[in-house]
C-alpha positions as CSV (number, residue, x, y, z in Angstrom):
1,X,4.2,-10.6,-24.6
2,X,2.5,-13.3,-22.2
3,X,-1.1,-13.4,-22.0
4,X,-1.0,-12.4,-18.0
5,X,1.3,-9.3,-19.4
6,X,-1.8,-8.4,-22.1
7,X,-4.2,-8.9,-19.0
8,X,-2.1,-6.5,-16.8
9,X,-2.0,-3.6,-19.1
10,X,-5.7,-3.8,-20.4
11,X,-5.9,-3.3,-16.9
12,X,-4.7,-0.9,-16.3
13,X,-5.9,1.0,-19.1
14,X,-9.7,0.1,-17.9
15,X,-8.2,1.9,-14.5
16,X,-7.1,5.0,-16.2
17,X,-10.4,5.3,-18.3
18,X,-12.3,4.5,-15.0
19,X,-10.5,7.4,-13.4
20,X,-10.3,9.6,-15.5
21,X,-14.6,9.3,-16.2
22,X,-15.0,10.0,-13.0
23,X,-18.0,7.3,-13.3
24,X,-17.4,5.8,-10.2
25,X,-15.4,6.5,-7.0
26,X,-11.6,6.5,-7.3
27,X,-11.5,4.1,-3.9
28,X,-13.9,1.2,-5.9
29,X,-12.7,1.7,-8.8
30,X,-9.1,0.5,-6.7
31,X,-10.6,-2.0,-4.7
32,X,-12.4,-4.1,-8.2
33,X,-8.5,-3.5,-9.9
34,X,-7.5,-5.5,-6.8
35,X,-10.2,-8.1,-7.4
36,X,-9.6,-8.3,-10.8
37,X,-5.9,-9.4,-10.4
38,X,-7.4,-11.7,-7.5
39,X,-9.7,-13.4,-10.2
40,X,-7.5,-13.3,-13.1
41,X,-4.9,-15.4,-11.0
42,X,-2.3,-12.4,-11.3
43,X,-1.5,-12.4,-7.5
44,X,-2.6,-14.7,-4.7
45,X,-4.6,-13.1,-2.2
46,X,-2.7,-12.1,0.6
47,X,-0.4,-10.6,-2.3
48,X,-3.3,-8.8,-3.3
49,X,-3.9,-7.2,0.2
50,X,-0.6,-6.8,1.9
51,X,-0.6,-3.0,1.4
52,X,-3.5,-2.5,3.9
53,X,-1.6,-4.0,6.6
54,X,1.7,-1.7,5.5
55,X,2.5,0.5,8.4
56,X,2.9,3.4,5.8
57,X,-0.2,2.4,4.8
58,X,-1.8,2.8,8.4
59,X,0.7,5.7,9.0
60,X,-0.8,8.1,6.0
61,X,-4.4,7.3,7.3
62,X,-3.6,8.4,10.8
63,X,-2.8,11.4,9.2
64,X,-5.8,11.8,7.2
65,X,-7.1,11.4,10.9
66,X,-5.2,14.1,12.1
67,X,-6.4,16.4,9.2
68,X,-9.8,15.7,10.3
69,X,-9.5,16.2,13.7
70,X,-8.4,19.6,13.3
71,X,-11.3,20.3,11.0
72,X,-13.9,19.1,13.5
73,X,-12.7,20.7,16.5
74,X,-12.5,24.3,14.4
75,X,-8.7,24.8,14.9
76,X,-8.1,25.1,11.0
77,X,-11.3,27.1,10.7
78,X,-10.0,30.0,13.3
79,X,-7.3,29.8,11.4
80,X,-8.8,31.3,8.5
81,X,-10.9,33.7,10.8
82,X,-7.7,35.3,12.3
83,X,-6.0,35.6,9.0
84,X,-8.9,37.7,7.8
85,X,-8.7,39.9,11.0
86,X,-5.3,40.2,10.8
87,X,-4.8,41.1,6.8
88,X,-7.6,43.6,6.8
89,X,-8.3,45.4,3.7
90,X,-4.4,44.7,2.0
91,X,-4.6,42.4,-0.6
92,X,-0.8,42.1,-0.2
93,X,-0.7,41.3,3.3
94,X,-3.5,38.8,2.5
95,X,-1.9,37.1,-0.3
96,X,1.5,36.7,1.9
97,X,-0.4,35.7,5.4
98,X,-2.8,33.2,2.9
99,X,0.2,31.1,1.6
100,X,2.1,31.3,4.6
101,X,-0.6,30.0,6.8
102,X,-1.9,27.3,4.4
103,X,1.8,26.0,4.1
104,X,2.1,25.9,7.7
105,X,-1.5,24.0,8.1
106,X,-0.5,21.7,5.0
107,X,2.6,20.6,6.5
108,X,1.2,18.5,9.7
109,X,-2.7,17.8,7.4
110,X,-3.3,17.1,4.2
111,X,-2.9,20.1,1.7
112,X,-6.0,18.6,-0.1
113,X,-8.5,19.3,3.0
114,X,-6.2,22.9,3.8
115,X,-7.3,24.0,0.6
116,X,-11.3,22.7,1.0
117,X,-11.2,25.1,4.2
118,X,-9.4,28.3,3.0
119,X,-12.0,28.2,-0.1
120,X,-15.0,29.7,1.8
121,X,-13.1,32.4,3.7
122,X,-11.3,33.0,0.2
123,X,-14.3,33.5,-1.3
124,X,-15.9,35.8,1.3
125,X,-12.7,38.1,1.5
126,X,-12.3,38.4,-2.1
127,X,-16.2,39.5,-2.1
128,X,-15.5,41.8,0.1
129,X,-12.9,43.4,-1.2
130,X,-14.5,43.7,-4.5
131,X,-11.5,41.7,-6.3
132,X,-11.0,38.4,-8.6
133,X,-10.9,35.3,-6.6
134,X,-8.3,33.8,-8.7
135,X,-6.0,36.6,-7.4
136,X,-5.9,34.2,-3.9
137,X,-6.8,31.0,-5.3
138,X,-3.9,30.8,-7.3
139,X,-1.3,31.5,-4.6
140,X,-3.5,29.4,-2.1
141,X,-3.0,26.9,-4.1
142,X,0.9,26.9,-4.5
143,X,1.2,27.3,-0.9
144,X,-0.5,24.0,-0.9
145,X,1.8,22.6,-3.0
146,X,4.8,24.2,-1.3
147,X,3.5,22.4,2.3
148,X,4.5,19.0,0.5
149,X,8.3,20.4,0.9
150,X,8.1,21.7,4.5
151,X,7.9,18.3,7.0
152,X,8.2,14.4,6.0
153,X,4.6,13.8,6.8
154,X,3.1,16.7,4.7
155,X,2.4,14.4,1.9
156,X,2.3,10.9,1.0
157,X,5.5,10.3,-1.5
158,X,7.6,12.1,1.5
159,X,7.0,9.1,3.4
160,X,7.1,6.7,0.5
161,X,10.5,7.5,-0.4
162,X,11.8,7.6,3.3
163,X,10.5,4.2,3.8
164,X,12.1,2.7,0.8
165,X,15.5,4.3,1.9
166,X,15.0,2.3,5.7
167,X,14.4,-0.8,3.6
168,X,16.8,0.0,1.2
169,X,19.1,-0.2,4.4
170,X,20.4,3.7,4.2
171,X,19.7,6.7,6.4
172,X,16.4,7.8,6.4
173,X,15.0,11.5,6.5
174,X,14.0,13.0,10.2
175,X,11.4,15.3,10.5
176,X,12.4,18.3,9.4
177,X,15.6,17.5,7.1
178,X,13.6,18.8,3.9
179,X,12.4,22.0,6.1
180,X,15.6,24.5,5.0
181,X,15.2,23.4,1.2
182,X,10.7,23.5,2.2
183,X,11.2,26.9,3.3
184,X,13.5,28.3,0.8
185,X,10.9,27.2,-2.2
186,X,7.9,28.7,0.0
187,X,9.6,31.9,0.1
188,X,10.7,32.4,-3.2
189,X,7.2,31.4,-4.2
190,X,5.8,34.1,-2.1
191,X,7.5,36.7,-3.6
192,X,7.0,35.7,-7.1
193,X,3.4,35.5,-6.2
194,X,3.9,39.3,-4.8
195,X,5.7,40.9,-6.9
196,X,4.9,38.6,-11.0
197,X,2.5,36.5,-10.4
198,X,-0.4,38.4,-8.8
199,X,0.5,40.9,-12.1
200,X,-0.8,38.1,-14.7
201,X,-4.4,37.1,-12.0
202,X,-7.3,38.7,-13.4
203,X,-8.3,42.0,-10.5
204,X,-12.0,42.5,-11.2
205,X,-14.2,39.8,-10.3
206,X,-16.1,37.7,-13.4
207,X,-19.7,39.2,-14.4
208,X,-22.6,37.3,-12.8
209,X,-25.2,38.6,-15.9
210,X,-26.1,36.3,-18.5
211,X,-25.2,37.4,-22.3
212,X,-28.7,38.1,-23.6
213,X,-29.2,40.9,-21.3
């Protein structure tokens, strides 16, 4: 093994220690694993920083853009405001209108800031209703999941792999063509959740007393 081959995997063993510490942020820790290969005479500089002038690059951060915008201007947040209204005090019809709205909301903005908004309204129903909030966490969180399936910008690899099949030179994906196969998964998840999985969820809520009392 060549001594640039040694220098490569230590680092990117230093990258998954780094990471996985949690010491610093995920975005430095990326940025001094491109400096490192800089100084280490791995790849030339404009090597080194071609990916920030990839359009799928640019296009994934419009869409963290996007995401945001929806956030600021409350549209994701009266979201959440008429699914409470609308469930009332079902847990069913909660658990089915949760997923189904944080798939729909995860297809066109990133599943990872869906989730950061449906947490505190979560939170507050489940309170409410005197129940576990693992019972809608869980499912919330495979809806999120399931979002990734339902449009080809709802998460990053979507677009990864459609751009290497237009370089590749073969047909690329339109918007929708992973919908039918998107929805299908959403909906069998939906009623697993129903009908198994909200069976195995814990149904009272943990106990906020400390063990000494």
């Amino acid at each position: 093994m060549t001594p640039d081959a040694l220098f490569v995997f230590g680092l990117l063993a230093v990258a998954v220690i780094l990471f996985a510490s949690d010491r610093l942020r995920p975005d430095i820790v990326a940025l001094l694993i491109i400096l490192a290969l800089i100084l280490g005479d791995i790849l030339p500089v404009n090597q080194a920083v071609a990916g920030f002038g990839d359009p799928l690059v640019l296009l994934i951060a419009g869409l963290f853009v996007v995401g945001e915008g929806l956030v600021r201007t409350g549209v994701a947040y009266q979201v959440g405001v008429w699914l409470t209204r609308l469930a009332g005090a079902s847990e069913s019809r909660l658990l089915i209108l949760l997923m189904l709205a944080v798939a729909g909301l995860g297809a066109f903005m990133s599943s990872t800031g869906v989730v950061a908004i449906f947490i505190p309204v979560v939170l507050g129903i489940t309170a409410r209703l005197g129940i576990s909030p693992g019972r809608l966490m869980m499912p919330m969180a495979f809806a999120a999941l399931f979002s990734g399936l339902l449009t080809l910008i709802a998460t990053p690899p979507n677009l990864v792999v459609n751009e290497a099949l237009r370089n590749a030179g073969l047909q690329p994906f339109g918007f929708f063509s992973i919908t039918p196969i998107g929805l299908l998964a959403l909906a069998l998840g939906v009623v697993y959740m129903w009908v198994i999985g909200s069976r195995l969820l814990p149904v009272h809520p943990p106990k906020t007393g400390t063990a000494g009392r």
